[in-house]
PLY file of the C-alpha trace (Angstrom):
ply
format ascii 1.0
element vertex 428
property float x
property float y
property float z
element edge 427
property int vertex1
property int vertex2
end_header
48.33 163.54 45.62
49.00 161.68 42.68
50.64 164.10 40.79
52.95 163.83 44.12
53.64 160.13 44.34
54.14 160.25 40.78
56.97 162.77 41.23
57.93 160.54 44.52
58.31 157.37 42.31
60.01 159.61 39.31
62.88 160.51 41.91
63.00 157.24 43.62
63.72 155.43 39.90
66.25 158.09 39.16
67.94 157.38 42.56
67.91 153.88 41.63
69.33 154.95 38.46
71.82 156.87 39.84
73.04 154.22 42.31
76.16 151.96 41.95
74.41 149.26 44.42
71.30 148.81 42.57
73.68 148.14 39.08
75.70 145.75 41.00
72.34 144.30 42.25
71.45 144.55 38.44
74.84 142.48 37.27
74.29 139.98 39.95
70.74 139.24 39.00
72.13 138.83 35.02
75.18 136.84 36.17
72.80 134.29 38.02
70.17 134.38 34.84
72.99 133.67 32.73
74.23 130.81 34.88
70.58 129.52 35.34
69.79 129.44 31.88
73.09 128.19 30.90
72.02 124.14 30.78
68.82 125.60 29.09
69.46 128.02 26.08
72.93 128.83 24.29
70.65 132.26 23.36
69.28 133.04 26.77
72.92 132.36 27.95
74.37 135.04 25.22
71.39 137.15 26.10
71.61 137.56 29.96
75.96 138.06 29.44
75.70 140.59 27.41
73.22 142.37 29.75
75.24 141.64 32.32
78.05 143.13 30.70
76.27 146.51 29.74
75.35 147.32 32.89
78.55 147.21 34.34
79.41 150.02 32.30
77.64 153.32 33.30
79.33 152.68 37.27
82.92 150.89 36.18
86.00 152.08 38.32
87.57 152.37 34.87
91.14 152.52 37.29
90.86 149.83 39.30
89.23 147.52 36.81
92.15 148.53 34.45
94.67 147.69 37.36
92.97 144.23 38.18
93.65 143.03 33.92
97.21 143.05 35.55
97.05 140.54 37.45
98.26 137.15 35.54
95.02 135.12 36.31
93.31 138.02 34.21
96.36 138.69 31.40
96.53 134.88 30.48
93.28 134.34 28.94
93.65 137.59 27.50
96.81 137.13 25.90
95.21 133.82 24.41
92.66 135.99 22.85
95.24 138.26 21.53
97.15 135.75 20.24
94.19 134.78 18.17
93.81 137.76 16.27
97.62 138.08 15.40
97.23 135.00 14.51
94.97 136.22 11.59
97.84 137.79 9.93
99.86 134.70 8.93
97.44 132.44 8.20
96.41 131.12 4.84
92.20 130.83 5.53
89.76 132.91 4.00
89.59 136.00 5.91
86.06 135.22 6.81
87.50 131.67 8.30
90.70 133.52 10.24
88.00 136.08 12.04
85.40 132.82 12.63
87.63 131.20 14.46
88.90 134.08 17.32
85.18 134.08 18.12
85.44 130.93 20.81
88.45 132.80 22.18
86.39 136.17 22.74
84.80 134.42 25.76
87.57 134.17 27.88
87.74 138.54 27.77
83.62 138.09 30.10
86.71 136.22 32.66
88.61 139.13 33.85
85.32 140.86 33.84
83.62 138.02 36.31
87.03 137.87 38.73
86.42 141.58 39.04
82.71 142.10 39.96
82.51 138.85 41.81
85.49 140.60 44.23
83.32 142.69 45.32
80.04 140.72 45.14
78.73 138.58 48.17
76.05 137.14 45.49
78.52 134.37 44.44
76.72 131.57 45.90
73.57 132.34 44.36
75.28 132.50 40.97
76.74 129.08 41.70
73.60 127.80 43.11
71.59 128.77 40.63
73.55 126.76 37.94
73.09 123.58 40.71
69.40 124.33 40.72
69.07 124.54 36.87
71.17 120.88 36.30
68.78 119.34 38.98
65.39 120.45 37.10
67.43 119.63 33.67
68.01 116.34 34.90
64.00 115.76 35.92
63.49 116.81 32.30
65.79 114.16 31.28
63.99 111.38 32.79
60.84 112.76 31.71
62.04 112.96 28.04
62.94 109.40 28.64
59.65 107.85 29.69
58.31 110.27 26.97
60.57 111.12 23.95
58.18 112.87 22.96
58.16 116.06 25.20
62.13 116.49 23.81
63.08 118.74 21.81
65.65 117.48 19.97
65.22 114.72 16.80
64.14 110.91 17.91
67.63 109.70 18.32
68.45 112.14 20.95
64.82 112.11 22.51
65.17 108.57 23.27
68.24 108.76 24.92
66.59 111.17 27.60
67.98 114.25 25.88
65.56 117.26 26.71
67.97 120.15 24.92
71.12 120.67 23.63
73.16 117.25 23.30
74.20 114.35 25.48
77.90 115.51 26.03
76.90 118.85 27.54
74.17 117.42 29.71
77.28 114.86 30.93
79.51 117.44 31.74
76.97 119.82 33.81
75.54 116.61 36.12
79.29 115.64 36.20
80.78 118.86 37.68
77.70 119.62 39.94
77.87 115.38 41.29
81.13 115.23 42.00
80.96 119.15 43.68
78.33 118.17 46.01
80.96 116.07 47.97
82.61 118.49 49.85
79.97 120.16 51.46
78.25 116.24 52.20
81.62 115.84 53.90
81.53 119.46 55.72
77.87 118.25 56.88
79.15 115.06 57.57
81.41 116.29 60.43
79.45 119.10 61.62
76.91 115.81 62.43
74.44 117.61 59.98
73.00 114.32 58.69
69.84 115.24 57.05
71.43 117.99 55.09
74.04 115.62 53.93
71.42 112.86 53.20
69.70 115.62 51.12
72.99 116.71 48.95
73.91 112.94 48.81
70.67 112.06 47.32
70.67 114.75 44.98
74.12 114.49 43.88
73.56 109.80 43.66
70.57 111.44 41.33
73.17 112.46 39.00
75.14 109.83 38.30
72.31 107.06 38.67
70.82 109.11 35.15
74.68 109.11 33.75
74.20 105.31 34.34
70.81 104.83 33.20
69.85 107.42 31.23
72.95 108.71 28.46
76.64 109.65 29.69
79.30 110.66 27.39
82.29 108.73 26.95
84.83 111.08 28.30
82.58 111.72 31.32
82.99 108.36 31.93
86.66 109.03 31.88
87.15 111.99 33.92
84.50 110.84 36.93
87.14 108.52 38.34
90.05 111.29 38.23
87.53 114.46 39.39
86.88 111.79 42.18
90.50 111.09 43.44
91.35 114.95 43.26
88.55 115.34 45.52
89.74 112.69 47.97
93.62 113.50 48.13
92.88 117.39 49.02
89.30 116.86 51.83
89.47 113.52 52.42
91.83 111.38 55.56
93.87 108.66 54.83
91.21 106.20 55.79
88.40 107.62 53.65
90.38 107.55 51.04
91.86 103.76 51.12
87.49 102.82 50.72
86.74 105.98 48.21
88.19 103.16 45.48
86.60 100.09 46.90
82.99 102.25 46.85
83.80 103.25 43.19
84.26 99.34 42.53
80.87 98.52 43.91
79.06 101.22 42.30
80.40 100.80 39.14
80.15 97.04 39.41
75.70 97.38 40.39
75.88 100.09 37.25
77.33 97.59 34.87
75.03 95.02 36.08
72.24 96.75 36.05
72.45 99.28 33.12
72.34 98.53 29.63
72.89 102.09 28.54
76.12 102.19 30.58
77.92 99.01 29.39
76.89 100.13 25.48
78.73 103.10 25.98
81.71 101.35 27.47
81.65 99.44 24.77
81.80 101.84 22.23
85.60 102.37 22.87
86.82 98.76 22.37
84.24 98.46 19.45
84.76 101.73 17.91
88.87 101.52 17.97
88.97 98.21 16.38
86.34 98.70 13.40
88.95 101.93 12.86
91.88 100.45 13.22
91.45 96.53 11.96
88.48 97.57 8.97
89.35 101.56 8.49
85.39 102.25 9.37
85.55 106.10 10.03
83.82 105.61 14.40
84.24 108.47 16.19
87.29 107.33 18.38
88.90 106.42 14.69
88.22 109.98 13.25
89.86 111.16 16.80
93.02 109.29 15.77
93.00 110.28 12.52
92.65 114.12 13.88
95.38 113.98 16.39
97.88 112.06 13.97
97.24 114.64 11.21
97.29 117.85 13.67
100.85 116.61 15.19
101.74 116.39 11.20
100.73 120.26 10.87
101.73 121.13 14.15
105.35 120.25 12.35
105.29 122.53 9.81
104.76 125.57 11.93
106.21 124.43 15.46
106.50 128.13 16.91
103.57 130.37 15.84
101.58 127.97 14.44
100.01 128.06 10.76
97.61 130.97 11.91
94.00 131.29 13.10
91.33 129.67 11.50
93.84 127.38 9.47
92.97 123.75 10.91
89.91 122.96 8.59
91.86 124.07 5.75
94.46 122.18 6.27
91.91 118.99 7.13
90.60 119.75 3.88
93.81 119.60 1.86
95.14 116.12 3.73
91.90 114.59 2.69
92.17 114.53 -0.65
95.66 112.80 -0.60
95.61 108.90 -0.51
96.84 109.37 3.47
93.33 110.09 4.58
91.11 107.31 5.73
87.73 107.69 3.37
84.43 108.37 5.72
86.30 110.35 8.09
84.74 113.91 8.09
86.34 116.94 7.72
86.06 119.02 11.00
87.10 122.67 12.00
88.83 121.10 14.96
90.77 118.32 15.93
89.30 116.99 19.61
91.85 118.03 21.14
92.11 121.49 23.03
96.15 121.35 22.62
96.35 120.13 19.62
93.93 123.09 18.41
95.58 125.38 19.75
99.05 123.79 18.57
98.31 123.94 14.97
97.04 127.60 15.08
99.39 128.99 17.02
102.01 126.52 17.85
104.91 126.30 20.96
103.68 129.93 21.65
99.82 129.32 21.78
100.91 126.25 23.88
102.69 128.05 26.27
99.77 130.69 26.83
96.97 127.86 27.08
98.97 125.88 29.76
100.00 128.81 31.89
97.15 130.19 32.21
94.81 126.70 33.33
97.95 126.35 35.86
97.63 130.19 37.14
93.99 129.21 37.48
94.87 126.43 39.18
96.93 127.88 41.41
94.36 130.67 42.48
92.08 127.91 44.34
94.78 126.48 46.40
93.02 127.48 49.65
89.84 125.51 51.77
86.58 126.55 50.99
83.84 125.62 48.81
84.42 128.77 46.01
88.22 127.06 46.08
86.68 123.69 45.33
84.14 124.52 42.82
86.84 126.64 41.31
89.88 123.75 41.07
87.34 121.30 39.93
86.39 123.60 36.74
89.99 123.86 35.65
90.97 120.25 36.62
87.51 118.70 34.76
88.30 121.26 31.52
91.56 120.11 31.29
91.01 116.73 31.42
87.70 116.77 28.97
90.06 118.99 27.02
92.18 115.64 25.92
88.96 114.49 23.74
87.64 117.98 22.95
88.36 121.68 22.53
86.20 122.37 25.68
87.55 125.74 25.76
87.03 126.64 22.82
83.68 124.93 22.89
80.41 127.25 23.74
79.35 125.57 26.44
82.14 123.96 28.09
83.70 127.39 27.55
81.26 128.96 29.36
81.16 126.44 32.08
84.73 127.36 32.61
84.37 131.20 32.25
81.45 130.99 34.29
82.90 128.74 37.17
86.18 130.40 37.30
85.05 133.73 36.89
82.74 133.60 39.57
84.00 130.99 42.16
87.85 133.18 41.71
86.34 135.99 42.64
85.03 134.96 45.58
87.98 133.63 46.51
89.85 137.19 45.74
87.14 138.80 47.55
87.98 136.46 50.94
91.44 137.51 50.80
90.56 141.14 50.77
91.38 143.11 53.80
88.54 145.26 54.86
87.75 148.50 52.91
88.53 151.36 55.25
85.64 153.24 56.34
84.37 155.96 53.47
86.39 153.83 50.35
84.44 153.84 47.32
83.09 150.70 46.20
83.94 149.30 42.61
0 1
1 2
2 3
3 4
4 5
5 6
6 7
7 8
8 9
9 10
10 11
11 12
12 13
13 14
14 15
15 16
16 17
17 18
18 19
19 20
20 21
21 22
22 23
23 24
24 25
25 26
26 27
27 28
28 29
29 30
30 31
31 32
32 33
33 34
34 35
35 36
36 37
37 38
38 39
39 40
40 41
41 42
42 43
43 44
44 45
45 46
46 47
47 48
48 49
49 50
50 51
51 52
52 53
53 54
54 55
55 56
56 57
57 58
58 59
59 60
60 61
61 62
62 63
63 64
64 65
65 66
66 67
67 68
68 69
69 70
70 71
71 72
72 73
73 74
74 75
75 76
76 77
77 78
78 79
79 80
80 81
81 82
82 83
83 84
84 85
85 86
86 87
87 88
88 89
89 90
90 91
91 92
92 93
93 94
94 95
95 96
96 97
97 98
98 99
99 100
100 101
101 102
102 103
103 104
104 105
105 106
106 107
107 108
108 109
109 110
110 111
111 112
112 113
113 114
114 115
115 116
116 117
117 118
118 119
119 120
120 121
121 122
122 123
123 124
124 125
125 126
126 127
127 128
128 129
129 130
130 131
131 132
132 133
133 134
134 135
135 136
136 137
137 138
138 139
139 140
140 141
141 142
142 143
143 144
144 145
145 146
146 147
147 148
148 149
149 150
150 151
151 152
152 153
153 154
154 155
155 156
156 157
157 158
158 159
159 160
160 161
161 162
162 163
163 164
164 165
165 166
166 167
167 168
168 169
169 170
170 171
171 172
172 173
173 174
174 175
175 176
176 177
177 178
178 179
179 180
180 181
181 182
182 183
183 184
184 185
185 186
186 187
187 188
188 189
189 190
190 191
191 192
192 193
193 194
194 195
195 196
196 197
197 198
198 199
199 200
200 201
201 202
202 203
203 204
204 205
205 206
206 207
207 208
208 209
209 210
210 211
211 212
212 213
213 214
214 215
215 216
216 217
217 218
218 219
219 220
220 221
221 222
222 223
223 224
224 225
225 226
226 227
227 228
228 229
229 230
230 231
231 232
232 233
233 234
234 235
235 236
236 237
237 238
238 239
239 240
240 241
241 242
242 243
243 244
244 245
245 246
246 247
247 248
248 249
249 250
250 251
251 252
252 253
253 254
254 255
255 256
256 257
257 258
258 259
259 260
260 261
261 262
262 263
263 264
264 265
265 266
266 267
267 268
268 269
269 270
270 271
271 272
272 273
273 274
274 275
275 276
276 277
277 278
278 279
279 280
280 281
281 282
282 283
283 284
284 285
285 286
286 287
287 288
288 289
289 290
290 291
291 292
292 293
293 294
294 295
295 296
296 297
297 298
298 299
299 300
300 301
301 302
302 303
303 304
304 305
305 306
306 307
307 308
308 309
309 310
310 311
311 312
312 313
313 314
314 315
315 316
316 317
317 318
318 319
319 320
320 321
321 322
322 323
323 324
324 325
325 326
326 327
327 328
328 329
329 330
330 331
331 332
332 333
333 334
334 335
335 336
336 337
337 338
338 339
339 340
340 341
341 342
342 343
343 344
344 345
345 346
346 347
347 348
348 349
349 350
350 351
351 352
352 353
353 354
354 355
355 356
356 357
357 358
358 359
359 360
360 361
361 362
362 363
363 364
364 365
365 366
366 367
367 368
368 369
369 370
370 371
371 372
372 373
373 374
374 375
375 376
376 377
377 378
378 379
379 380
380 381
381 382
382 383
383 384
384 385
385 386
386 387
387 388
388 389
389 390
390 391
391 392
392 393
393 394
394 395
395 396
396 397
397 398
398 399
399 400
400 401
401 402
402 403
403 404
404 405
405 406
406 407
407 408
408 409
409 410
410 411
411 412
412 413
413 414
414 415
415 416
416 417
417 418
418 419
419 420
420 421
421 422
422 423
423 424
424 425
425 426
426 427
């Protein structure tokens, strides 16, 4: 009898085995891992993707999966990834530097992957949820870690300022984009007279932005809150709603300010920080932006249409600080803040070109009503916007946030727009 159920649960694992479902089952379980983990652990992150990834393999539709890179949502970011590695061939770095720096492009190659199984997934939401769930315990942590730097596990500086893991702009940018998304379903609640659901998702998302105010918020979270907020309010939002959304902004920021002390120091960071730059040439971290973005249009210049190759930007930082045009203090940085500019300098008019058609294609892909075309438009619209102080894309992260969000939440939206598979089709 045992000998039997051992031979029962032998064939049963090699069904399993066998079985496309229970590998999709498998990816879907990795993808919401991955997502879960994501606020958590760069590693865990890396970990669960590339699981994720190898068990797509043994069950692929190698021809349909092949067909779907055609489509220009999926050849965009991987022309930008291609670009990268011609862009090895004319640039002047080290070649250890030119291959370094096509590693934050290789990301965007898991997106095509993501539109692709999430078309034929219905596990979306629990990908997307999971994320949401993870933020909400992250920020619990935070507020611990607050009251108690010393369950962080970061150095003093960051413990005190409620940081838990990671680092304060990546924490900003995850309670951010989960806030701010929480809104249209509160409104979809709203009219479907669903109050205490609402009151729930209102509460959690107010938790959000009351530890932005009182806990640590980035600067350019600060920045793109406001804007992520009036998309939000033009596309779901009547007429009416939207003439108080600004007056309700004014109030809340005006009890913040009052009330915060964390909140107006990092206001006043950007007043303070431009004018020790610009009046005393103290190297602040808005000055070193400056000094970045006026030196990167200055190289952008020299190579206007492919750029002066990849990996070439901390070279050429490195050469412009030892003339007498460099402001001493600033640091030398692989990077210049700026996703544009970054890609600009590498790769020039024609690296520009690929970068900005593909965040509009993905732009255009969440046109429709829904919450997968919400969660997706606010991805692209918050990464481009971040993407003005940083190279979010291009950041691991923020870059996953995007690959992540776009991947998933597009495919969803691809997958509504299917027509029913006839009766007998294959599944991918």
């Amino acid at each position: 009898m045992t000998a039997l159920a051992r031979e029962t649960t032998g064939q049963m694992l090699w069904r399993r085995l066998r079985s496309p479902a229970a590998w999709r089952e498998t990816v879907d379980l990795l993808a919401i891992l991955t997502a879960a983990s994501l606020p958590w652990s760069t590693t865990l992150a890396a970990i669960f993707n590339i699981a994720m990834l190898a068990c797509m393999v043994p069950f692929l539709d190698v021809k349909a999966f092949l067909q779907s890179l055609k489509r220009p949502i999926c050849a965009a970011p991987i022309a930008l990834v291609l670009l990268a590695l011609l862009g090895t061939l004319w640039s002047d770095a080290p070649w250890g530097a030119r291959f370094y720096a096509v590693n934050p492009t290789a990301k965007l190659l898991v997106l095509p992957v993501l539109l692709y199984h999430f078309e034929r997934s219905s596990r979306g939401y629990w990908v997307l949820g999971a994320f949401l769930v993870s933020c909400a315990l992250l920020s619990v942590m935070s507020w611990l870690v607050a009251f108690n730097p010393g369950l962080s596990l970061k150095p003093a500086i960051d413990a005190e300022r409620g940081i838990f893991v990671k680092n304060y702009i990546d924490q900003s940018q995850e309670f951010t984009l989960c806030a701010v998304a929480l809104a249209y379903p509160v409104v979809l609640l709203l009219r479907e007279k669903r109050y205490w659901l609402a009151g729930l998702l209102t509460a959690l998302a107010l938790s959000f932005f009351v530890n932005m105010a009182f806990v640590v918020v980035s600067r350019t979270a600060l920045v793109t809150v406001p804007i992520m907020l009036g998309v939000f309010a033009l596309l779901h939002l009547r007429w009416r709603s939207i003439a108080i959304i600004p007056a309700a902004l004014l109030v809340g920021a005006a009890l913040a300010w009052q009330t915060s002390p964390q909140l107006r120091k990092t206001a006043d960071t950007f007043s303070r920080d431009y004018q020790l730059y610009t009046q005393e040439n103290v190297p602040t971290s808005m000055g070193e932006r400056l000094e970045y973005w006026q030196k990167s249009i200055q190289f952008f210049r020299q190579a206007p249409i492919a750029g002066n190759g990849t990996g070439s930007v901390f070279g050429l930082f490195d050469k412009v600080s030892r003339s007498a045009d460099w402001v001493p203090g600033v640091r030398v940085f692989p990077n210049p803040h700026n996703q544009t500019l970054a890609v600009a300098v590498q790769w020039g008019v024609i690296g520009v070109v690929v970068l900005y058609t593909m965040w509009i294609l993905h732009l255009m892909l969440f046109r429709g009503d829904g919450l997968a075309n919400w969660v997706g438009l606010l991805v692209v619209v918050q990464n481009v916007f971040t993407s003005l102080f940083n190279s979010h894309l291009f950041d691991f992260h923020e870059g996953w946030m995007y690959v992540i969000g776009v991947g998933v939440a597009g495919g969803m939206v691809l997958r509504a727009g299917r027509t029913p598979p006839k009766l007998g089709e294959a599944g991918a």
